[in-house]
N, CA, C and O of each residue as an XYZ file, in Angstrom:
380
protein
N      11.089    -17.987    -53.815
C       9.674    -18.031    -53.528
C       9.186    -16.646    -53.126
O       9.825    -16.088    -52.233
N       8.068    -15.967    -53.698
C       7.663    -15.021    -52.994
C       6.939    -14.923    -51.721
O       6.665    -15.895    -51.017
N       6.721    -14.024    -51.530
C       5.940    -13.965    -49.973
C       4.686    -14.864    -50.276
O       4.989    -16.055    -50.350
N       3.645    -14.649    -50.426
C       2.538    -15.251    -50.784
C       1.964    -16.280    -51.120
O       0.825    -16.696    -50.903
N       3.266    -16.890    -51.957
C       3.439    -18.434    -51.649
C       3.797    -18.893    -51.026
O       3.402    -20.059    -51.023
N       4.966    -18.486    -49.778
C       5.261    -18.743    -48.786
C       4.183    -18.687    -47.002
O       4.229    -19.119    -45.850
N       3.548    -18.046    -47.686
C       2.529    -17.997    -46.686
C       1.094    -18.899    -46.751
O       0.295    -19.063    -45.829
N       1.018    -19.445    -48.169
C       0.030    -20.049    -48.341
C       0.787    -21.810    -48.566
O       0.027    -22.742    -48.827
N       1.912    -21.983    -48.459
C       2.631    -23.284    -47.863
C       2.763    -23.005    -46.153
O       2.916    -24.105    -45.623
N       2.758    -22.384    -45.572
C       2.524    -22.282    -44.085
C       0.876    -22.406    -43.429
O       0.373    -22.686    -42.341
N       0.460    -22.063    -44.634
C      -1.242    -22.458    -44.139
C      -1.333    -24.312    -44.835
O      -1.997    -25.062    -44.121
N      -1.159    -24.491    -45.193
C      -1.019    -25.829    -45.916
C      -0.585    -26.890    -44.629
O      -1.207    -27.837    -44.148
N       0.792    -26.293    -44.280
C       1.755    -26.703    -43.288
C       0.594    -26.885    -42.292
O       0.227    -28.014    -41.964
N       0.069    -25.863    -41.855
C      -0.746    -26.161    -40.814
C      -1.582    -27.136    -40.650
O      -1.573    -27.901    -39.685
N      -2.585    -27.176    -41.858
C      -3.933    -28.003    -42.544
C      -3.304    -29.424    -42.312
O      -4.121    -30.323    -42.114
N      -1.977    -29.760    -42.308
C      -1.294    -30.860    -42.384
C      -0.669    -31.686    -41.020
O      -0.700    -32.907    -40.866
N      -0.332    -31.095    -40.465
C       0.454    -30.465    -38.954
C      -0.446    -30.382    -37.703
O      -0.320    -30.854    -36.573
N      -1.525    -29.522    -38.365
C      -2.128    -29.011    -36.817
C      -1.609    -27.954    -36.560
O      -0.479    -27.899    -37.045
N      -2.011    -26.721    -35.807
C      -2.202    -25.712    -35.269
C      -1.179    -25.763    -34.309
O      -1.079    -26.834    -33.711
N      -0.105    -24.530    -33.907
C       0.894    -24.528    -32.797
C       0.231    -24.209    -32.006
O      -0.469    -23.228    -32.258
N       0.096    -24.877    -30.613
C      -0.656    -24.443    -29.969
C      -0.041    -22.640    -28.896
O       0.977    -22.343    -28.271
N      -0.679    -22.284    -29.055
C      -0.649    -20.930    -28.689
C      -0.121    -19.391    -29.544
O       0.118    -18.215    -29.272
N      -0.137    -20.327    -30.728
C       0.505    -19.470    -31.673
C      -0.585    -19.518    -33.151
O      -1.190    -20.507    -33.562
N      -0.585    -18.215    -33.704
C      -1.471    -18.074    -34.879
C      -0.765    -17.510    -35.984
O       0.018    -16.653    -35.575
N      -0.734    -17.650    -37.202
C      -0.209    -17.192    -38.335
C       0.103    -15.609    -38.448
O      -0.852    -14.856    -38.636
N       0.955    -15.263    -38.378
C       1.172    -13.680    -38.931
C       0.157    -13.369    -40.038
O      -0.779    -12.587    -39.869
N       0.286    -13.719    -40.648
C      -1.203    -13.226    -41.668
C      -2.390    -13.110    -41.788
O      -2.983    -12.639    -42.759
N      -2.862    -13.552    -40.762
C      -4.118    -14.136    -40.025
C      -3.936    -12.679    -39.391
O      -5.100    -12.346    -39.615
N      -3.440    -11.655    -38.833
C      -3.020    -10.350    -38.404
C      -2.629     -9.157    -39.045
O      -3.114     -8.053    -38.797
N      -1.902     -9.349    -39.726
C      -0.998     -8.351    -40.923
C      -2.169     -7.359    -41.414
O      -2.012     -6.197    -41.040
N      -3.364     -7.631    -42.222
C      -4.054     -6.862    -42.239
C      -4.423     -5.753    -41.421
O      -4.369     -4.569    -41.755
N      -4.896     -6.332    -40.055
C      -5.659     -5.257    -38.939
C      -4.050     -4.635    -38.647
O      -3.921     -3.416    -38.759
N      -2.897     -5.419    -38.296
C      -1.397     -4.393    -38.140
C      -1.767     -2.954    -38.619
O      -1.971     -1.900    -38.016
N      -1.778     -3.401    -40.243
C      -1.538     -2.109    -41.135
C      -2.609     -1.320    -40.755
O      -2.413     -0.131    -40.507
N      -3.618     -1.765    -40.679
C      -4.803     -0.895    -40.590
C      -4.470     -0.174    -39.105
O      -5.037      0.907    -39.264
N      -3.881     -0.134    -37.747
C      -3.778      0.248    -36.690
C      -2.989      1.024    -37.157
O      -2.992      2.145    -36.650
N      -2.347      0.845    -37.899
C      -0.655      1.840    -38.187
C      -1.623      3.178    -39.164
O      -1.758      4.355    -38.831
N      -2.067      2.624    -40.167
C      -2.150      3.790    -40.647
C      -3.397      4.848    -40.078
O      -3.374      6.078    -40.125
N      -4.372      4.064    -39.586
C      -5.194      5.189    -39.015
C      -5.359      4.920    -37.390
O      -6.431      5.371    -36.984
N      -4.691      4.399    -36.535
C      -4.866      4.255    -36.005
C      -3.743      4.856    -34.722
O      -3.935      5.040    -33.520
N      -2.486      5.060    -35.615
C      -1.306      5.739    -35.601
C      -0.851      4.980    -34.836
O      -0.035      5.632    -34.184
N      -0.870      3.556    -34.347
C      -0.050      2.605    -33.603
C       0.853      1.692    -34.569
O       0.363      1.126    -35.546
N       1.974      1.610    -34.281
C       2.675      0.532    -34.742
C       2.497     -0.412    -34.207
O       1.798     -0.466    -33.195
N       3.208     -1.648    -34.853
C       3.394     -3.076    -34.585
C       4.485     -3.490    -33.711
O       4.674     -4.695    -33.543
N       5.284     -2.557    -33.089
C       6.037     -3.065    -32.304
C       5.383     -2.681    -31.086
O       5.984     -3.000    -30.060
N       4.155     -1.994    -30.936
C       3.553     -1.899    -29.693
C       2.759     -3.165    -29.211
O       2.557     -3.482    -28.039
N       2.315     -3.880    -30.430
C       1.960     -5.791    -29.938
C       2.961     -6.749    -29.798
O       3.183     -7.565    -28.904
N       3.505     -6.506    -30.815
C       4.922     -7.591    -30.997
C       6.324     -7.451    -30.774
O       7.294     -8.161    -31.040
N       6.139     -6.096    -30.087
C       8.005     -6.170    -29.413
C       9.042     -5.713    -30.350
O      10.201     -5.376    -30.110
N       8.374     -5.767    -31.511
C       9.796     -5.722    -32.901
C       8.887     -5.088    -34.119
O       7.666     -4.937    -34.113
N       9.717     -4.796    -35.050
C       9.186     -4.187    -35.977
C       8.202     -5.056    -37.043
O       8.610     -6.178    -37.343
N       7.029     -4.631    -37.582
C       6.786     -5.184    -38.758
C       7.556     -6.211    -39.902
O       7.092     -7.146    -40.555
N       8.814     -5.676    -39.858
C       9.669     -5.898    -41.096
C      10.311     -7.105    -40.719
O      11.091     -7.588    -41.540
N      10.135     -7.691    -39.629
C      10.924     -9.013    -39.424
C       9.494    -10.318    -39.990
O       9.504    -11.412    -40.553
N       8.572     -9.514    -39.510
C       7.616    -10.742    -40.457
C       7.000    -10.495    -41.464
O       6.022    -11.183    -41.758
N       7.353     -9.602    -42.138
C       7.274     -9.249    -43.230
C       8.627    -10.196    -44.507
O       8.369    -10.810    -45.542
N       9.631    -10.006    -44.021
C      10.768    -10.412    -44.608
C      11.046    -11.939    -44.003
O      12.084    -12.541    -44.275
N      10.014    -12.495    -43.158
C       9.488    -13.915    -43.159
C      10.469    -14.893    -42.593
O      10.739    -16.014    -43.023
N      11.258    -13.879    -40.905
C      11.846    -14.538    -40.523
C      11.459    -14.883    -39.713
O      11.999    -15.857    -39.188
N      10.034    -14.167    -38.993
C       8.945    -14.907    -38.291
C       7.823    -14.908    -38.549
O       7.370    -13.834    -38.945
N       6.849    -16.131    -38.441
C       6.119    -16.877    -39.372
C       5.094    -16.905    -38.179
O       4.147    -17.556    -38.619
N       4.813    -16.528    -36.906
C       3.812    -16.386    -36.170
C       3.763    -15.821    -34.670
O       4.745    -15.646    -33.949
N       2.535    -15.592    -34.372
C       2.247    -14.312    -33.195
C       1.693    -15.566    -31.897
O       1.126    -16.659    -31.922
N       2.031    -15.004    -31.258
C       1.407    -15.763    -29.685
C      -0.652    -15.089    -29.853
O      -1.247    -14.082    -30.237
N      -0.890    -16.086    -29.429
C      -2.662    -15.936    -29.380
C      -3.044    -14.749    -28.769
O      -3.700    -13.901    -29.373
N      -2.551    -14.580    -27.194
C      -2.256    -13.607    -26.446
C      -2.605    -12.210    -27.808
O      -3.631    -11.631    -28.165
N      -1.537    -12.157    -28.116
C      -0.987    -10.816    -28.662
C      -2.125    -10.635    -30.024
O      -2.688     -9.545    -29.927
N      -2.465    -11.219    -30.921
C      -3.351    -11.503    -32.031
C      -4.369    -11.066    -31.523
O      -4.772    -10.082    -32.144
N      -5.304    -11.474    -30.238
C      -6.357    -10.996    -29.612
C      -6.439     -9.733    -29.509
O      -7.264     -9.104    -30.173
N      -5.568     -9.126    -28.628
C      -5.105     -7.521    -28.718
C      -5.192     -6.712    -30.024
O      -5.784     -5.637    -30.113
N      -4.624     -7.256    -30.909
C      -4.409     -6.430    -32.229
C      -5.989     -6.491    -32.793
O      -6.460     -5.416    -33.165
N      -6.872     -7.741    -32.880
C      -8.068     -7.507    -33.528
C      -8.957     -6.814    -32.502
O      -9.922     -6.213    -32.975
N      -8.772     -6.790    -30.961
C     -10.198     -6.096    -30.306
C      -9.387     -4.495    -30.404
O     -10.215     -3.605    -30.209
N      -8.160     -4.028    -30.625
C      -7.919     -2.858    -30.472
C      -8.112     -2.419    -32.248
O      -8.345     -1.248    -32.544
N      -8.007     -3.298    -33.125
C      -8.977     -2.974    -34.537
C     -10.218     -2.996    -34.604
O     -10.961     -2.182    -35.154
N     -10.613     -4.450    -33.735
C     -12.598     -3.758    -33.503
C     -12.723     -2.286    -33.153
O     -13.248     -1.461    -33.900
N     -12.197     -2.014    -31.944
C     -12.912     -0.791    -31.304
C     -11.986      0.679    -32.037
O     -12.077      1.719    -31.385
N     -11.098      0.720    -33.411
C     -11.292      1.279    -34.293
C     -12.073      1.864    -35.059
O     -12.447      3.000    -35.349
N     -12.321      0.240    -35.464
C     -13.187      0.568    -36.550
C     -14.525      0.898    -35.826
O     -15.175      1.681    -36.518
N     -15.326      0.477    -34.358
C     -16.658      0.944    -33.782
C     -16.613      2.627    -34.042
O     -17.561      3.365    -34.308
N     -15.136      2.980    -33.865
C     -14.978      4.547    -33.071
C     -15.221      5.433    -33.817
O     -15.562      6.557    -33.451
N     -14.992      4.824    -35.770
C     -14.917      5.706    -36.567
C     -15.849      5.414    -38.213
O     -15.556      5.830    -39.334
N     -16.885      4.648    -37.820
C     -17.378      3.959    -38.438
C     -17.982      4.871    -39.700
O     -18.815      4.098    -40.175
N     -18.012      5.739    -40.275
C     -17.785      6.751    -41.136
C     -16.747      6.393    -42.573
O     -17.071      6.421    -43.761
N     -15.486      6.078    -41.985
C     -14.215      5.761    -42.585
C     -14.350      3.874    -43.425
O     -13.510      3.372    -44.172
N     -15.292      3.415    -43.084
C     -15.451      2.021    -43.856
C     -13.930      1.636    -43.578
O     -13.102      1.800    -44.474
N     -13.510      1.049    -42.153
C     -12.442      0.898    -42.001
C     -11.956     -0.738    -41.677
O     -10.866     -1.070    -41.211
N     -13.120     -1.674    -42.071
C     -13.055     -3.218    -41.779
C     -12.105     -3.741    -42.848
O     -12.185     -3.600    -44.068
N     -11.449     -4.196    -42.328
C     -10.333     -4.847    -43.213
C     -10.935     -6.135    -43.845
O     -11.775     -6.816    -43.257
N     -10.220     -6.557    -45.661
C     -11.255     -7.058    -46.042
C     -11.722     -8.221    -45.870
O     -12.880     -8.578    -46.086
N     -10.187     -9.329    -45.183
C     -10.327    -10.455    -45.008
C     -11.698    -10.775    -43.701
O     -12.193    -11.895    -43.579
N     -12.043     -9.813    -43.009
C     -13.091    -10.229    -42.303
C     -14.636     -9.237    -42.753
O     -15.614     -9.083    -42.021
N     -14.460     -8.717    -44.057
C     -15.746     -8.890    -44.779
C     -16.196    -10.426    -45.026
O     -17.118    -11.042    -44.491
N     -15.384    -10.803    -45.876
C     -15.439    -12.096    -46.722
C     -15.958    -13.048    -45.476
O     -17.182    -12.997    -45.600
N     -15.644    -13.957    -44.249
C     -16.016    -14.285    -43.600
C     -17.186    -14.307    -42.708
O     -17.231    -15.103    -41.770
């Protein structure tokens, strides 16, 4: 299975399941991640303790709420800081 389908049977999972409570989808994040990393010069082990590459390679499948919050208000006030750079990631155009 590739990634992508694997992530869109974990949103399914959910739709089906219900929501963990206190926990939100890695992908639901992954975007603003990258976007902190590359212009923002923060990595992902400064929210999540561990590298990118463990949920990337989809051996973990979600972030504590806590921590998700952090990653999008420290990508809001990014993107406020440098608003020049068209730096909104796209999944929260679309929305």
């Amino acid at each position: 299975m590739d990634s992508g389908t694997q992530y869109d049977l974990e949103g399914i999972r959910e739709e089906i399941y219900g929501k963990r409570k206190g926990l939100i989808l890695f992908q639901d994040v992954e975007e603003e991640l990258r976007l902190l990393k590359q212009y923002g010069r923060v990595g992902a082990r400064r929210y999540l303790g561990r590298s990118i590459s463990h949920y990337s390679k989809l051996k973990l499948k979600r972030v504590a709420s806590d921590k998700a919050k952090q990653i999008r208000n420290d990508c809001l006030s990014l993107v406020r800081n440098n608003p020049t750079q068209g730096l909104w990631p796209r999944s929260r155009e679309e929305g």
